[in-house]
C-alpha positions as CSV (number, residue, x, y, z in Angstrom):
1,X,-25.7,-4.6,-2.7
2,X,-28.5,-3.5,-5.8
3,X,-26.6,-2.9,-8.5
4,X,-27.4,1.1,-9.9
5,X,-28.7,1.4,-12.7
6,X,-27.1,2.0,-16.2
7,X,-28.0,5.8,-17.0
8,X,-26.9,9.2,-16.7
9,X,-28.1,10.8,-13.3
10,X,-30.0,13.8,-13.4
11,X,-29.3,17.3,-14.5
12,X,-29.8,20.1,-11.3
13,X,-31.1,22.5,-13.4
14,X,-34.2,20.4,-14.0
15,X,-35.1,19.6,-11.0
16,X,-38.0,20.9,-9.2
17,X,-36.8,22.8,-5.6
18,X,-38.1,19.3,-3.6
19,X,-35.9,17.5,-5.6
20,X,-33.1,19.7,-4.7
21,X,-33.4,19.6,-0.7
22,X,-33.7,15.4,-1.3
23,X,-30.3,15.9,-3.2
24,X,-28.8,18.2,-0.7
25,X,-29.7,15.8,1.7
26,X,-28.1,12.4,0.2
27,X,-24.9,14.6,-0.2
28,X,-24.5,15.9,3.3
29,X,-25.2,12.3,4.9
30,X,-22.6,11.0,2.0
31,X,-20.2,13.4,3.8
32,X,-21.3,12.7,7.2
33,X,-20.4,9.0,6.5
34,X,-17.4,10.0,4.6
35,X,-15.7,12.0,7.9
36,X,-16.9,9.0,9.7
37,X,-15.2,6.0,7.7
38,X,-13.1,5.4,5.1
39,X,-14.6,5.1,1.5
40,X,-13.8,1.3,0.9
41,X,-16.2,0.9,4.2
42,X,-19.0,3.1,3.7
43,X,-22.2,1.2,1.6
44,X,-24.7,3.1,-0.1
45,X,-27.5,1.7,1.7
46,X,-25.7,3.5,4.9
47,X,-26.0,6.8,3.4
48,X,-29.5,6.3,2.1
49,X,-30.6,5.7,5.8
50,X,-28.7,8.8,6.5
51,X,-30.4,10.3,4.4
52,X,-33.8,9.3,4.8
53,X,-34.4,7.8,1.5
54,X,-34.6,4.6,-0.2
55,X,-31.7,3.1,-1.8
56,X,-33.6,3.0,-5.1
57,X,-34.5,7.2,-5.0
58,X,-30.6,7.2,-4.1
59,X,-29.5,5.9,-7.4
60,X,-32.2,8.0,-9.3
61,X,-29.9,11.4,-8.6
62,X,-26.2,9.6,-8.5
63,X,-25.5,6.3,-10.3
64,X,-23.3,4.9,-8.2
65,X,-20.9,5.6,-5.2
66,X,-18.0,6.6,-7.1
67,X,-20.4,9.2,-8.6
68,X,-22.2,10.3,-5.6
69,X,-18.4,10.6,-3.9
70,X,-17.2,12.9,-6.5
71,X,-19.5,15.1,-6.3
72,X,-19.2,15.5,-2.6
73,X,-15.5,15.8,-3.2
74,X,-16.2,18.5,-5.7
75,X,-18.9,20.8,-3.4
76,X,-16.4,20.0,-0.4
77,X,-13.1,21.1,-2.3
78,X,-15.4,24.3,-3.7
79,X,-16.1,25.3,0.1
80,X,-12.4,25.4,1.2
81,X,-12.1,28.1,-1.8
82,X,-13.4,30.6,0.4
83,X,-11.9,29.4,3.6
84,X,-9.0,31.5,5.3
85,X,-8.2,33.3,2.5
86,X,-6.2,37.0,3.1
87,X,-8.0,40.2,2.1
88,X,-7.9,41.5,-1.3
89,X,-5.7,44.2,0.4
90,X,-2.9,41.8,0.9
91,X,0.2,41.0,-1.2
92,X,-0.4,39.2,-3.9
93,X,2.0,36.1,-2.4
94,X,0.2,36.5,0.9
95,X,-3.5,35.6,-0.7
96,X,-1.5,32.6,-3.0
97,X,0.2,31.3,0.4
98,X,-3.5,31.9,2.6
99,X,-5.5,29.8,-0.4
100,X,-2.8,27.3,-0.5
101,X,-2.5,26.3,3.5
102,X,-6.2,26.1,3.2
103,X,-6.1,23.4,0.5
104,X,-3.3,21.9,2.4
105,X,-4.9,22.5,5.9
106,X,-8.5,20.7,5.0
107,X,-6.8,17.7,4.0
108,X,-4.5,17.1,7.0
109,X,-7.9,17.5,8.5
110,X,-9.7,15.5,6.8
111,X,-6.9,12.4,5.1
112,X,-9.9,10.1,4.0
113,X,-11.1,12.7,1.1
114,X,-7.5,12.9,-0.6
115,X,-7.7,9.3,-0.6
116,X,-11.0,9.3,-2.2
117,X,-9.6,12.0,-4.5
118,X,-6.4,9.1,-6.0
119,X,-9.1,6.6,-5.6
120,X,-12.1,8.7,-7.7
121,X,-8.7,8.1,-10.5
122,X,-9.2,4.9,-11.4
123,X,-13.2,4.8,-11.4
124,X,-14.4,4.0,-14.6
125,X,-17.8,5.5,-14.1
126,X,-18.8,7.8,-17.0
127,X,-20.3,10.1,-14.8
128,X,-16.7,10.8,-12.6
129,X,-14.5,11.6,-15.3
130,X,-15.8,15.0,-16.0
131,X,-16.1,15.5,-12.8
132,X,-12.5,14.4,-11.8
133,X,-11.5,16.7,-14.3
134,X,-12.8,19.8,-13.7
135,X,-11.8,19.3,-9.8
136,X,-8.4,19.5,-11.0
137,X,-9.3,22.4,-12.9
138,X,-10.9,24.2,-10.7
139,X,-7.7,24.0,-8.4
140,X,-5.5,25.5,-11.2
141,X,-7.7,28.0,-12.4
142,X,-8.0,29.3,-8.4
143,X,-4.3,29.5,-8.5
144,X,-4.2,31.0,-11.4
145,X,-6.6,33.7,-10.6
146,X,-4.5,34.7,-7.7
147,X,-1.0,34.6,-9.8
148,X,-2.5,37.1,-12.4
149,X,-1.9,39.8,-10.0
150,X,2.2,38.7,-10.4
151,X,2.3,39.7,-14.1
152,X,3.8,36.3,-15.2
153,X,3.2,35.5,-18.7
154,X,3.0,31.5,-17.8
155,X,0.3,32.1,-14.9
156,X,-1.6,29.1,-16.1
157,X,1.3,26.8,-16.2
158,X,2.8,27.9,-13.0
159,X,-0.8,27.3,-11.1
160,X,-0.7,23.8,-12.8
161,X,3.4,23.4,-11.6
162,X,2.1,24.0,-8.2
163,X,-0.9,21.9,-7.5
164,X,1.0,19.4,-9.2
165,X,3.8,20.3,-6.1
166,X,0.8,20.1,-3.4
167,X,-0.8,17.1,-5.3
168,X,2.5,14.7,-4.9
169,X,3.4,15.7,-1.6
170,X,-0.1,15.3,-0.6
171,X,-0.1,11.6,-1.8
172,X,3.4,11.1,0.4
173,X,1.5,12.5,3.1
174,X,-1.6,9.9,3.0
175,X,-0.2,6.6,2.4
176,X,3.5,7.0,3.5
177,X,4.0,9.1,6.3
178,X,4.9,11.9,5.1
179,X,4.6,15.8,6.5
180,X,2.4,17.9,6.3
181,X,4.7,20.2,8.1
182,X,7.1,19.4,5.1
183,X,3.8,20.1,2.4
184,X,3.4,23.8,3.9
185,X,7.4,23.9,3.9
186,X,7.9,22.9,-0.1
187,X,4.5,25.0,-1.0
188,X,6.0,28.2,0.6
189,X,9.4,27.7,-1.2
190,X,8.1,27.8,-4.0
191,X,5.6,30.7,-3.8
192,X,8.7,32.6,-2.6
193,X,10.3,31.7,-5.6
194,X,7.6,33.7,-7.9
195,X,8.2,37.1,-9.1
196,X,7.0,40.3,-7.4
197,X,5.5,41.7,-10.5
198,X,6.5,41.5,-14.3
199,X,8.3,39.0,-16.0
200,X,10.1,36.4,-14.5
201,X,14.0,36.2,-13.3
């Protein structure tokens, strides 16, 4: 396997529109391969076929497969945030509960990207770690968003409490045989648990 080369990968916002539809490209056959396989067995060359471009132009936007993977992770994670969530109409609990199952729900879907997700952990790619990051915040700043309607003065530390909740379960779920019957069960207790409006208790 060629060895990618030591640099930063490029920013988006300087790339010309061509450049953009090659990227696109290299990320959805990086997914393809990704709901085909499991990480540990997917090469980059693989996805550069895929894709339709050669492993050196592959390297050129993502420095290596850690980094290429967390971004897919990151535009696939951003995509479920619009997926089966309730009307604005709804109760505030019912659009906390509706975003929640659909976290939950695309990764008893799809196991292999919350693997990627604890695996993405221990990379030690420059590139990953912001990106690992903001995934994570992302996730509680979604929550968040939908707890502000509650009136609880610890909004972002209650978002953080939770995803923390899903996070753990989620990890029992993938490499010990855990429920995801039990995930949905433990996520709804403790949306229930939330106050209506106001403060807390």
């Amino acid at each position: 396997m060629a060895a990618a080369p030591q640099r930063h990968s490029m920013d988006t916002e300087e790339m010309p529109a061509y450049k953009l539809k090659r990227r696109r490209r290299i990320l959805d056959a990086a997914l393809s391969a990704l709901s085909d396989q499991d990480y540990e067995q997917i090469r980059i060359s693989e996805v550069a076929q895929r894709a339709g471009v050669a492993q050196g132009t592959l390297y050129r936007y993502f420095v290596s497969k850690d980094h290429l993977y967390a971004v897919v992770l990151q535009d696939w994670l951003a995509n479920i945030s619009a997926d089966q969530i309730a009307p604005a109409s709804s109760a505030a609990k019912d659009r906390i509960r509706a975003r929640v199952h659909a976290v939950i729900g695309a990764f008893e879907r799809q196991p292999r990207f919350f693997k990627l997700l604890m695996l993405l952990y221990s990379s030690n790619d420059v590139e990953v770690d912001p990106i690992r990051t903001a995934i994570a915040g992302n996730a509680q700043r979604l929550l968040a968003r939908d707890m502000d309607v509650l009136g609880t003065p610890t909004t972002q530390d209650t978002a953080i409490m939770l995803w923390s909740i899903i996070s753990s379960q989620l990890v029992n779920a993938a490499y010990h045989d855990g429920s995801y019957a039990e995930i949905y069960r433990i996520a709804d207790v403790y949306i229930d648990m939330l106050p209506e409006s106001g403060r807390p208790g």
